[in-house]
GUDO-767576 format. One record per residue (C-alpha): residue number from 1; residue in three letters; x, y, z. Coordinates in steps of 0.1 Angstrom, whole numbers, plus 5000, padded with zeros to 4 digits. Each point is the difference from the previous one (the first is absolute). Example, Ala and Ser with C-alpha at 12.3 -4.5 7.8 and 13.67 -1.06 7.14 Angstrom:
REM residues 2
site n->1&res->ALA&x->5123&y->4955&z->5078
site n->2&res->SER&x->5014&y->5034&z->4993
END
This chain:
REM residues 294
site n->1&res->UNK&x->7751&y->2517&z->6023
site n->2&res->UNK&x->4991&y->5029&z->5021
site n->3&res->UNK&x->5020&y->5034&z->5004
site n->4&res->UNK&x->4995&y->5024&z->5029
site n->5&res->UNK&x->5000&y->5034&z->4990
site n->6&res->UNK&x->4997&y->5010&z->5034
site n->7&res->UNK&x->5009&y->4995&z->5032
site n->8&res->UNK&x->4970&y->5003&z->5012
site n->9&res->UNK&x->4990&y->4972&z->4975
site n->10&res->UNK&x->5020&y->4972&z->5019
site n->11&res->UNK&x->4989&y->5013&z->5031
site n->12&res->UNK&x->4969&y->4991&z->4995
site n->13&res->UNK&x->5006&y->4962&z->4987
site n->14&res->UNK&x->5024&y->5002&z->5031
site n->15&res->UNK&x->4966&y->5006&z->5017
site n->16&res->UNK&x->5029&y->5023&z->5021
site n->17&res->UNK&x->4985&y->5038&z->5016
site n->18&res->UNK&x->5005&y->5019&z->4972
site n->19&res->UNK&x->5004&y->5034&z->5028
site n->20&res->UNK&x->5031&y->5014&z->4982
site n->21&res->UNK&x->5021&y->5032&z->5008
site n->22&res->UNK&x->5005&y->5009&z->4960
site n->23&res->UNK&x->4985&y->4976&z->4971
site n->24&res->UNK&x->5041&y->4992&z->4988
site n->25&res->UNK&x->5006&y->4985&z->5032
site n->26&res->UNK&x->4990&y->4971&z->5022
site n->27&res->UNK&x->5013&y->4975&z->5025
site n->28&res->UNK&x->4984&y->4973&z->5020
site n->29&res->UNK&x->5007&y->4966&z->5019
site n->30&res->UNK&x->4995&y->4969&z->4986
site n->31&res->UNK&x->4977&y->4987&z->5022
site n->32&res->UNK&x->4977&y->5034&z->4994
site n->33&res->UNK&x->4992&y->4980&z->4970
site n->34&res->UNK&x->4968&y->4980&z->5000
site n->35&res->UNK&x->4982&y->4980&z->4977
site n->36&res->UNK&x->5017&y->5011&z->4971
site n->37&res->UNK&x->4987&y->4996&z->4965
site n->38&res->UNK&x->5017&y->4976&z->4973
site n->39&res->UNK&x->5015&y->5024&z->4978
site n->40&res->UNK&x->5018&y->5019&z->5031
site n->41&res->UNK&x->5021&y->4966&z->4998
site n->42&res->UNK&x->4997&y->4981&z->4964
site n->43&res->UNK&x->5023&y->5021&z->4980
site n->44&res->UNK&x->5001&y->5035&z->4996
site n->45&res->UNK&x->5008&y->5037&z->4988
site n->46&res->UNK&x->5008&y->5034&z->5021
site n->47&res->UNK&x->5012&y->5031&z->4989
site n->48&res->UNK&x->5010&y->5006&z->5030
site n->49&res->UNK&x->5031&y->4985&z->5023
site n->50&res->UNK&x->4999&y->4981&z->5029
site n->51&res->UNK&x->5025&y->4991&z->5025
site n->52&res->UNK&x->4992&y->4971&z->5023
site n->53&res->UNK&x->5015&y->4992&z->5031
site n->54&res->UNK&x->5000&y->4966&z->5012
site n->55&res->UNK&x->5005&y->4990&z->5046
site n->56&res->UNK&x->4982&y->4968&z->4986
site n->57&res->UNK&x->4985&y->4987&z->4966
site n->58&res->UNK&x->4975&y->4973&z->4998
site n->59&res->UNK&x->4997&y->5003&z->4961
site n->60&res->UNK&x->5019&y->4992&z->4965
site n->61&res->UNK&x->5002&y->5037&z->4983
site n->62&res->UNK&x->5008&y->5001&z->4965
site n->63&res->UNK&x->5014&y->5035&z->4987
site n->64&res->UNK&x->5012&y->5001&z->4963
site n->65&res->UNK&x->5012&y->4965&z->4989
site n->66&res->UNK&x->5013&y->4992&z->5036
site n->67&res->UNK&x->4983&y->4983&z->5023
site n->68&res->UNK&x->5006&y->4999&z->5036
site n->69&res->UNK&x->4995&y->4980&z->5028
site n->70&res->UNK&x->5018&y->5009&z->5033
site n->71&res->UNK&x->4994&y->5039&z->5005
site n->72&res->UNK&x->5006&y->4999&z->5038
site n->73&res->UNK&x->5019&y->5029&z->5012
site n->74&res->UNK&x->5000&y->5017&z->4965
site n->75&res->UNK&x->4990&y->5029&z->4976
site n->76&res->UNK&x->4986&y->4992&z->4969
site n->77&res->UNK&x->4994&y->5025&z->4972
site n->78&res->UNK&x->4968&y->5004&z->4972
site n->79&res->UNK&x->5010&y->5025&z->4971
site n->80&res->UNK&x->4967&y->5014&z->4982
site n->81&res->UNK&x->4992&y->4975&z->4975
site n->82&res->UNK&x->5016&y->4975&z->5010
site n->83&res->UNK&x->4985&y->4968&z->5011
site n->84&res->UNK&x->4987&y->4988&z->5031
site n->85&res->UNK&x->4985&y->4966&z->5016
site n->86&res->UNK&x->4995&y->4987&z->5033
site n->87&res->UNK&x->4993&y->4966&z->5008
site n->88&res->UNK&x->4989&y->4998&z->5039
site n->89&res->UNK&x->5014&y->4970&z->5022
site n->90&res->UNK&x->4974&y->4988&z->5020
site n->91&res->UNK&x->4974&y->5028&z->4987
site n->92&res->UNK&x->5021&y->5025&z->5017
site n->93&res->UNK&x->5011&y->5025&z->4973
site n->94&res->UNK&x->5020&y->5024&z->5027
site n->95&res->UNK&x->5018&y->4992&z->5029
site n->96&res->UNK&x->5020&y->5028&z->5020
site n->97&res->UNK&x->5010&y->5029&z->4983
site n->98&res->UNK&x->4992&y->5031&z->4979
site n->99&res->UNK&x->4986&y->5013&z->4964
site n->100&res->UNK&x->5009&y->5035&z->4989
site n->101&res->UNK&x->4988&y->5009&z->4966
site n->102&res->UNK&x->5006&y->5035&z->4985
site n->103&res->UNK&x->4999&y->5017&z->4965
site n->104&res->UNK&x->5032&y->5024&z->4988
site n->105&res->UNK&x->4972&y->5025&z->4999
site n->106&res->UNK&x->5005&y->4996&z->5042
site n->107&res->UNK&x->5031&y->5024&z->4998
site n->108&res->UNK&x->5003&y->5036&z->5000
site n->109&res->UNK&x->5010&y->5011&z->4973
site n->110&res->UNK&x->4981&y->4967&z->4980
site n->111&res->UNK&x->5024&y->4977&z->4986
site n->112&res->UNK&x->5002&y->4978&z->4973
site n->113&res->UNK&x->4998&y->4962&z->5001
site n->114&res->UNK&x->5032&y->4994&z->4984
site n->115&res->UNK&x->5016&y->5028&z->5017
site n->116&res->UNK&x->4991&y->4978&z->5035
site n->117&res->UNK&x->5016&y->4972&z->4982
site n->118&res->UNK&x->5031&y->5018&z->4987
site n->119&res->UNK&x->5007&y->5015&z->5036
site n->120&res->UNK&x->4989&y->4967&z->5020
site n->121&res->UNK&x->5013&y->4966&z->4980
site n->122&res->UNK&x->4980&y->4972&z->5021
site n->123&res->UNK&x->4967&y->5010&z->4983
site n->124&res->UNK&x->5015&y->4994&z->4962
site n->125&res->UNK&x->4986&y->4968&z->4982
site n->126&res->UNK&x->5035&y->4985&z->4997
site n->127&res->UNK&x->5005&y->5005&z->5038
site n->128&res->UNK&x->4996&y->4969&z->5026
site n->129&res->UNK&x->4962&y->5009&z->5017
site n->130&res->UNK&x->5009&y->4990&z->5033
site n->131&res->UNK&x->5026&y->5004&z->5025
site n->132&res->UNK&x->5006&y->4980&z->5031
site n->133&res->UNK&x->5014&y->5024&z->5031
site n->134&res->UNK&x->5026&y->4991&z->5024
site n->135&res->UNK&x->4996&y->5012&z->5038
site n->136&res->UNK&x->5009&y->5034&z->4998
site n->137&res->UNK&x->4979&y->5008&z->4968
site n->138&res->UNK&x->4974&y->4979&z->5012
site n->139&res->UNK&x->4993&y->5024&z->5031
site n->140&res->UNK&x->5006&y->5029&z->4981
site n->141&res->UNK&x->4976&y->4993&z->4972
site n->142&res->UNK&x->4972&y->4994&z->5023
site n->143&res->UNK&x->5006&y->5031&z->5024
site n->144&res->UNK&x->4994&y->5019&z->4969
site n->145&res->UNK&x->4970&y->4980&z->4986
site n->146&res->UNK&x->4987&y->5007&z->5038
site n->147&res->UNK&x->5008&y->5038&z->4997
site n->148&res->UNK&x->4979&y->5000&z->4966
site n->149&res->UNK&x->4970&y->4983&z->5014
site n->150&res->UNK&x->5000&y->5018&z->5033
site n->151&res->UNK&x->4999&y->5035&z->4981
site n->152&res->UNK&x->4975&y->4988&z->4968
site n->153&res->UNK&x->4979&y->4997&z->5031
site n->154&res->UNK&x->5005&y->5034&z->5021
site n->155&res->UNK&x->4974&y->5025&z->4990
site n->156&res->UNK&x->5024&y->5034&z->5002
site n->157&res->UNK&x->5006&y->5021&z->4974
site n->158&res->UNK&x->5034&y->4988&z->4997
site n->159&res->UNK&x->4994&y->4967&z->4988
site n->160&res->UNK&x->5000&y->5000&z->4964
site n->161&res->UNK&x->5035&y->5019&z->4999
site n->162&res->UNK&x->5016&y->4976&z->5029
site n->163&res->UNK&x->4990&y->4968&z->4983
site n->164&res->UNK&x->5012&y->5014&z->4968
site n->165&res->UNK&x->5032&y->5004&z->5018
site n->166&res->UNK&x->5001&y->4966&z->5012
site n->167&res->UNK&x->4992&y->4983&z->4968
site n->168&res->UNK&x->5030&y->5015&z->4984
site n->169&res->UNK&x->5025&y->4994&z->5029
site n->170&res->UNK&x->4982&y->4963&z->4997
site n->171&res->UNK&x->5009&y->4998&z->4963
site n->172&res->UNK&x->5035&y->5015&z->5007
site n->173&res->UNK&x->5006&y->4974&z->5032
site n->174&res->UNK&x->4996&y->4971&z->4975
site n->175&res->UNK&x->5021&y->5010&z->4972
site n->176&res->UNK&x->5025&y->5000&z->5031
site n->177&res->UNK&x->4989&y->4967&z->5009
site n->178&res->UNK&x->5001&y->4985&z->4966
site n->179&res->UNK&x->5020&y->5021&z->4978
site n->180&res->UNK&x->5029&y->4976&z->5000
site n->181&res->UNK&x->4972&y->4972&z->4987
site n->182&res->UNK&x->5007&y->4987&z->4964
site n->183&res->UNK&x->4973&y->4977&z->5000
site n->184&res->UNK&x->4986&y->5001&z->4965
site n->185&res->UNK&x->4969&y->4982&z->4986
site n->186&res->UNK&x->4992&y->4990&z->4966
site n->187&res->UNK&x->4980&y->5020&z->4974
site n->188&res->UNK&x->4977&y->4996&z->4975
site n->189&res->UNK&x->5006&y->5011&z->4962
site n->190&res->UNK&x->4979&y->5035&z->5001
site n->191&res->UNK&x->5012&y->5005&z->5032
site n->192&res->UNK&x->5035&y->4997&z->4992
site n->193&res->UNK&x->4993&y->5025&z->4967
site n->194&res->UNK&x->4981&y->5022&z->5027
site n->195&res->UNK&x->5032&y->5002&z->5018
site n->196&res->UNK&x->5023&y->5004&z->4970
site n->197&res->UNK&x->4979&y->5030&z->4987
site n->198&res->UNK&x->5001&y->5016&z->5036
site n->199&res->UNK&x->5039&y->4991&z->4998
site n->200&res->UNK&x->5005&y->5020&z->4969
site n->201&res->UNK&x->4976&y->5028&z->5010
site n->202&res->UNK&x->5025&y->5003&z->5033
site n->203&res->UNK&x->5032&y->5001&z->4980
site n->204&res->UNK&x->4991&y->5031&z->4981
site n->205&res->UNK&x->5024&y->5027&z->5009
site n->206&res->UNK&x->4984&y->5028&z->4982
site n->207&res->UNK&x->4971&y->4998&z->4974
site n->208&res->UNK&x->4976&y->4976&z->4997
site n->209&res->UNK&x->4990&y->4974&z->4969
site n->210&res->UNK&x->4966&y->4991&z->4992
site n->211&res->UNK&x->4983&y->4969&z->5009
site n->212&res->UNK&x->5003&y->4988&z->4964
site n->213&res->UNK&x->5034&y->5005&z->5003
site n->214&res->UNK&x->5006&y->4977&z->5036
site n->215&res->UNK&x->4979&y->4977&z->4981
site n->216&res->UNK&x->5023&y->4999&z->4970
site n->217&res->UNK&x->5037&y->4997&z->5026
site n->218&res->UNK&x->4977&y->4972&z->5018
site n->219&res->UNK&x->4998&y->4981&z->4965
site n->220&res->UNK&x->4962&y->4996&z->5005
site n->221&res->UNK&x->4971&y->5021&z->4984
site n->222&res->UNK&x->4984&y->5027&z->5019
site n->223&res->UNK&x->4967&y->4988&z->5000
site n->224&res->UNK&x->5017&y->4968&z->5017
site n->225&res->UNK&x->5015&y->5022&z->5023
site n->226&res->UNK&x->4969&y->5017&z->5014
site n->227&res->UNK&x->4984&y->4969&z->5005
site n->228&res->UNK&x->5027&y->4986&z->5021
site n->229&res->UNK&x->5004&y->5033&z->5018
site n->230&res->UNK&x->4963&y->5002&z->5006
site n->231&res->UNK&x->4996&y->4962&z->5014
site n->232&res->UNK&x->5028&y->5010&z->5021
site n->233&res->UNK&x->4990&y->5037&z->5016
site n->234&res->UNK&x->4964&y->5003&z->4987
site n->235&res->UNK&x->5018&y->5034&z->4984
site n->236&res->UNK&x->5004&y->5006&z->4964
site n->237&res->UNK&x->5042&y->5000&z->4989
site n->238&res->UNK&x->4989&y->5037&z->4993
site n->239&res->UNK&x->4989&y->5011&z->5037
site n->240&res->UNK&x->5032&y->4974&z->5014
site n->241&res->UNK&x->5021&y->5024&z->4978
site n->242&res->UNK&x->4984&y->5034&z->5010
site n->243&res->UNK&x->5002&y->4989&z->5035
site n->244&res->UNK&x->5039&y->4994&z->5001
site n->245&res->UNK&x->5004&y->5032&z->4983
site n->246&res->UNK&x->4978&y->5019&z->5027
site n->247&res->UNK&x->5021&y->4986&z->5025
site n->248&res->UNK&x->5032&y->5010&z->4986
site n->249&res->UNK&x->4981&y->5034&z->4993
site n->250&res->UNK&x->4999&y->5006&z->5039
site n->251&res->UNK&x->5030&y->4990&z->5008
site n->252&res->UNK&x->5016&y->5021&z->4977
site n->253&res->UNK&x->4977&y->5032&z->5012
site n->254&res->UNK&x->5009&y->4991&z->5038
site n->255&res->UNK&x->5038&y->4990&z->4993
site n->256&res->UNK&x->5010&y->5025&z->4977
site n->257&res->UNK&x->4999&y->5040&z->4990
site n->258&res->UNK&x->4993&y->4992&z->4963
site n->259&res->UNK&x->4974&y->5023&z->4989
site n->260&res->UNK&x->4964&y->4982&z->4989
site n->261&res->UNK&x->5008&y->5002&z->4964
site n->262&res->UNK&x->5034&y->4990&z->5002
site n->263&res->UNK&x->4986&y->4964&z->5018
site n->264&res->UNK&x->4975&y->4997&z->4973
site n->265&res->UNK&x->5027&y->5004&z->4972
site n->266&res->UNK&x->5021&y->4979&z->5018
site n->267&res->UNK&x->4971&y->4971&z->5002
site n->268&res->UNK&x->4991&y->5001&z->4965
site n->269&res->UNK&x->4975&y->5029&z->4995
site n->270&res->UNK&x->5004&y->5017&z->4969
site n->271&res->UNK&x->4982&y->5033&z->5023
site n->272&res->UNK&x->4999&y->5008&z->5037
site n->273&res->UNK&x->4960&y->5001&z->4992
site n->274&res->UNK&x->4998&y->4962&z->4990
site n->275&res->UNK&x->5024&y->4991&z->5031
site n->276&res->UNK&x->4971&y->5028&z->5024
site n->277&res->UNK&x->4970&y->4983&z->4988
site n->278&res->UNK&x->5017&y->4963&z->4998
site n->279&res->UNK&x->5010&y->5006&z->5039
site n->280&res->UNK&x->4965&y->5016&z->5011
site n->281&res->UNK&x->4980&y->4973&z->4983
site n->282&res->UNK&x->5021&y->4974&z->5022
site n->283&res->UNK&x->5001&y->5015&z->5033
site n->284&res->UNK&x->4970&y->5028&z->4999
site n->285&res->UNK&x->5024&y->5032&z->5005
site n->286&res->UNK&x->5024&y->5014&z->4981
site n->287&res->UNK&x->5041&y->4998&z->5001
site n->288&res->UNK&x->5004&y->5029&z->5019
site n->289&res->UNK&x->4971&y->4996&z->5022
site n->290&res->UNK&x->5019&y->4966&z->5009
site n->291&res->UNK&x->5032&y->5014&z->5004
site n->292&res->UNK&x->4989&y->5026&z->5029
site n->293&res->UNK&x->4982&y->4973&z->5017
site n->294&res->UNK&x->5014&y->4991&z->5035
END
């Protein structure tokens, strides 16, 4: 079963015009596509997201365990590593709409994955892929996919920044659309103990336990852990855990006057030099480099 690394991977089995404004971004129609190779729809890997919007679907999509069969008039959403199958009607695998695909390495400053998750629920596992829109949402979903499309293909200076901008009031304009959505779907065993572990990791209020010790409140062994983690994210439990902690590293340098050492002590670090090195080797700068950012 394939996974696409890249972007520019699936573009290619998409056998869509790979021209692109940044390599963490893309969007394209669906009838752009053309002759498009089997793995593009037999099931597959990203590790990237996609948000698909639907005017008409001529195809079956299956995204996780759900499988789908009217799409008309709505968004559908493909978290990285998460699977994805298309079976055309007719031969047609498109119809009318729109594919944006896009990396959390897109945003300035980078995020993480799970930190896109966290802040934007439809793209968790547990989360209902697809959304039909009424009227109103319908019109204002497109305008904005239209917006996106218009500008990936301007050639100004201004482009990469304004479609940045777009994507996230996109992203913002759904969880408005279907933040009152309690559509749930099923899960399978290490994904369940994927989203336990990330459960626990959020609950921490101040210091952090190891991965051992998850392992050990999850009543499972940590080697049994990883493995379930790693099926899930293609991430070790280690780098899931080091991720949560960077993000609540930033927000505590952005939201708060604690001094550097006094957020390391408070996270766990037995020496502000441990917490310095632990935050650089994550995001490539160190905490007070981070902080003074704009």
């Amino acid at each position: 079963m394939k996974t696409y690394q890249q972007i520019t991977d699936l573009l290619k089995d998409l056998n869509v015009e790979s021209r692109s404004i940044d390599s963490n971004f893309h969007i394209f129609k669906f009838h752009e596509t053309n002759n498009i190779a089997e793995e593009a729809l037999h099931p597959h890997f990203k590790t990237f997201f996609t948000i698909d919007f639907y005017a008409d679907n001529q195809s079956e999509r299956q995204i996780g365990a759900t499988k789908i069969d009217d799409l008309t008039n709505a968004i559908a959403f493909n978290s990285p590593l998460q699977l994805f199958s298309v079976q055309p009607f007719d031969g047609k695998p498109g119809g009318d709409g729109y594919s944006l695909l896009f990396s959390s390495a897109f945003f300035q400053p980078k995020k993480h994955q799970y930190e896109i998750q966290h802040e934007f629920p439809f793209f968790k596992l547990n989360s209902s892929p697809s959304y039909k829109l009424i009227p109103i949402d319908l019109s204002l979903i497109k305008n904005l996919f239209d917006t996106i499309y218009e500008e990936f293909h301007k050639s100004d200076t201004h482009r990469v920044a304004l479609v940045r901008s777009y994507l996230m009031v996109l992203l913002l304009q759904i969880k408005r659309v279907v933040g009152n959505a309690s559509d749930m779907v099923p899960l399978k065993r290490y994904q369940e103990i994927t989203a336990d572990f990330e459960a626990l990791i959020l609950q921490e209020t101040s210091k952090y336990k190891t991965v051992a010790a998850y392992a050990e409140a999850l009543n499972i062994t940590p080697i049994y852990l990883s493995e379930c983690v790693k099926k899930t994210t293609g991430l070790t439990s280690k780098k899931v855990l080091s991720n949560y902690m960077t993000l609540r590293a930033k927000a505590l340098l952005q939201q708060t006057t604690k001094s550097v050492a006094e957020i390391g002590y408070a996270m766990g670090f037995e020496e502000p030099t441990n917490f310095i090195k632990f935050f650089k080797n994550n995001e490539g700068i160190t905490p007070a480099v981070f902080r003074k950012l704009p």
